[in-house]
C-alpha positions as CSV (number, residue, x, y, z in Angstrom):
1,X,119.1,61.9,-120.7
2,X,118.4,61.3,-117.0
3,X,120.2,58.1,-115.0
4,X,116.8,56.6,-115.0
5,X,115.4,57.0,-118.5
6,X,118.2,54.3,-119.6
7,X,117.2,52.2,-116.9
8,X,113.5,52.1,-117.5
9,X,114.4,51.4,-121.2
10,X,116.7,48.7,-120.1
11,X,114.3,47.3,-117.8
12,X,111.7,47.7,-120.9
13,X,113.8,45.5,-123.1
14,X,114.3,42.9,-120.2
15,X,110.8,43.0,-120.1
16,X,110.3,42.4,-124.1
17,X,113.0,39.7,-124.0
18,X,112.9,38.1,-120.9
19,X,109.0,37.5,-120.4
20,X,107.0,36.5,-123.7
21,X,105.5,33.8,-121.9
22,X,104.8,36.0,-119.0
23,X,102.6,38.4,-121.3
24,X,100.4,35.5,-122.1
25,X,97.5,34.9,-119.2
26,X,97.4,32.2,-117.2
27,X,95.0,31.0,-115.1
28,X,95.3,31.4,-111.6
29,X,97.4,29.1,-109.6
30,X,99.2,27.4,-112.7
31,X,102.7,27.7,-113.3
32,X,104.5,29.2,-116.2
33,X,106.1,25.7,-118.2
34,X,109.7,24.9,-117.5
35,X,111.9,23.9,-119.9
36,X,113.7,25.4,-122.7
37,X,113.8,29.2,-123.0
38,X,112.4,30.8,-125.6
39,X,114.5,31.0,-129.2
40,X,116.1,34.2,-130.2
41,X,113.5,33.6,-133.2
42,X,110.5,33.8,-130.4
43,X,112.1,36.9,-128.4
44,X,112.6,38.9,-131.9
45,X,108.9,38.1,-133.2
46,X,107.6,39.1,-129.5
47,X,109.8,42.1,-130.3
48,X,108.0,42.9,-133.3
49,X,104.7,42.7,-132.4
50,X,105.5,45.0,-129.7
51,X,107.5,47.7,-131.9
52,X,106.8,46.9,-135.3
53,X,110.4,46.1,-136.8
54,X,112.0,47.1,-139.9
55,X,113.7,45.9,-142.6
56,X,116.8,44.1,-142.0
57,X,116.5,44.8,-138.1
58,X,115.2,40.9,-137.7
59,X,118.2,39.4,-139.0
60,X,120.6,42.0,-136.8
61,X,118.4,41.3,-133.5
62,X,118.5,37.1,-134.2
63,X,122.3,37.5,-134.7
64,X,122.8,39.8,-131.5
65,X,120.7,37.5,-129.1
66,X,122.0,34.3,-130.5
67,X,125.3,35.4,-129.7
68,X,125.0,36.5,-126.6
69,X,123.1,34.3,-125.2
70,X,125.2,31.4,-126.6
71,X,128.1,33.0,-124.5
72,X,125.7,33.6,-121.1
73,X,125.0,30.3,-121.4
74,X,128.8,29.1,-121.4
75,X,129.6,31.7,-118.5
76,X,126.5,29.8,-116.6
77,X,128.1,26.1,-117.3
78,X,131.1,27.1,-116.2
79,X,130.0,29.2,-113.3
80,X,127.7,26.0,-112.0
81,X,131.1,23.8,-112.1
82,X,132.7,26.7,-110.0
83,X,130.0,26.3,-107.6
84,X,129.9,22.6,-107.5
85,X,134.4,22.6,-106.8
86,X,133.9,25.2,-104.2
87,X,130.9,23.3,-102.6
88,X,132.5,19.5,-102.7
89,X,135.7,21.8,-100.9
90,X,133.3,22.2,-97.7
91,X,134.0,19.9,-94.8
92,X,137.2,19.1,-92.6
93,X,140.6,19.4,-94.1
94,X,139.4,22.3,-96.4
95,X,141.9,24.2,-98.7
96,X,141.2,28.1,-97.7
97,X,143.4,28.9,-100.4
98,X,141.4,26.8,-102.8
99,X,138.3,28.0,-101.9
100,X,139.1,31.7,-102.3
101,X,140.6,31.2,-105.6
102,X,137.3,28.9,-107.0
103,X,135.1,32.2,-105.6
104,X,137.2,34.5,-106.9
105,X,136.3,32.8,-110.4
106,X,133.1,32.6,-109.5
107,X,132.9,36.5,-109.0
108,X,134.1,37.3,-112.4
109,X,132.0,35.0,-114.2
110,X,129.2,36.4,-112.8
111,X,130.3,39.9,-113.7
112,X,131.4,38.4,-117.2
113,X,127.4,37.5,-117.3
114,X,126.2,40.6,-116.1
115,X,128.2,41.9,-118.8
116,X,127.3,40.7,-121.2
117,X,123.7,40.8,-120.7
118,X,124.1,44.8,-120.5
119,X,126.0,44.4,-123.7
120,X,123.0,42.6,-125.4
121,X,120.6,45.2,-124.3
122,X,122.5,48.1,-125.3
123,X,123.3,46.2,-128.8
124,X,119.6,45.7,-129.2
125,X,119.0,49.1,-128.1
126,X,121.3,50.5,-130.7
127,X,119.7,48.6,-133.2
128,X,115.8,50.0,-132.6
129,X,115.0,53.1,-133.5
130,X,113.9,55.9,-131.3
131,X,110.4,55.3,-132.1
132,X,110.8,51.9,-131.4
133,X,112.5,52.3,-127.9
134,X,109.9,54.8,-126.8
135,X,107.1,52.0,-128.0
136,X,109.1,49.3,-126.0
137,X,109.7,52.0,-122.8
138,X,105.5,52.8,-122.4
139,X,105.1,49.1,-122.8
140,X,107.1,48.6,-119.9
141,X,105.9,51.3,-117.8
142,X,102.5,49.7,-118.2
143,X,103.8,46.3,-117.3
144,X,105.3,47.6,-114.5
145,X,102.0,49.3,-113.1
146,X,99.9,46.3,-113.7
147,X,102.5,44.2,-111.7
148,X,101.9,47.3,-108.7
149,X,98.2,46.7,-109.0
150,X,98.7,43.1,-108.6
151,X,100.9,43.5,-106.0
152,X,97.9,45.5,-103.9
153,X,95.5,43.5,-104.8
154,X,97.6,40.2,-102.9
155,X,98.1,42.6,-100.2
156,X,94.7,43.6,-99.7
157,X,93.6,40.0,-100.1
158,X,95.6,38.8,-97.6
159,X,95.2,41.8,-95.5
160,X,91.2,41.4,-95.7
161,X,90.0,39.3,-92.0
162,X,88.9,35.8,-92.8
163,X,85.2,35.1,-92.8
């Protein structure tokens, strides 16, 4: 397998995942809705109407995401309290010392997020079947050339001289 066949399926799975919402259209000039991110319930069932699941593999993906992304979210809490130490350490009289040892912290939760996230996606991955990643992998090539033709289309727009 070539380096970029995993990434394009990793990037495939983001895509299933991390963007339900984002597959629904909008119209133009209204934002996506903020709040909560989508359930682990939500991200499997936009799973399965993109690859069809099988059998037990609802259950396995739930559990997998659920875990995970209950320990992202800890990693963030904690990494957002890093942030707000180091910053309230900014002004005169700072502790250099301090400092380096709140980012240092703050470098390996991040890599403890990054991670995991891999880990997620490579436990999901395990868990489709090849069929299913190759379904999931065209999806996201597709994705990814409709977001090029957007992309040209704002560049042309804003490229064409005003009348």
């Amino acid at each position: 397998m070539s380096f970029t066949k995993p990434l394009v399926a990793a990037g495939a799975l983001t895509f299933a995942l991390a963007a339900p919402a984002m597959a629904q259209e909008m119209p133009q000039g209204q934002q996506m809705p903020q709040g909560e991110p989508p359930s682990a319930q939500d991200q499997v069932a936009q799973l399965d109407e993109l690859v069809g699941l099988e059998g037990n593999q609802e259950q396995e993906l739930i559990a997998i995401l659920g875990e995970s992304q209950e320990r992202i979210q800890s990693l963030e809490g904690e990494a957002q309290s890093v942030q707000m130490q180091i910053h309230e350490q900014i002004g005169p009289g700072f502790d250099e010392a301090s400092i380096r040892r709140d980012a240092e912290r703050l470098g390996e939760l991040t890599g403890d997020m990054t991670a995991e996230s891999a880990l997620m996606q490579a436990r999901i991955q395990d868990t489709l079947t090849q069929e299913q990643r190759d379904e999931l992998e065209r999806r996201a090539q597709e994705q990814e050339q409709q977001m090029r033709q957007m992309q040209e289309q704002m560049q042309q727009q804003q490229q064409a001289p005003a009348q």
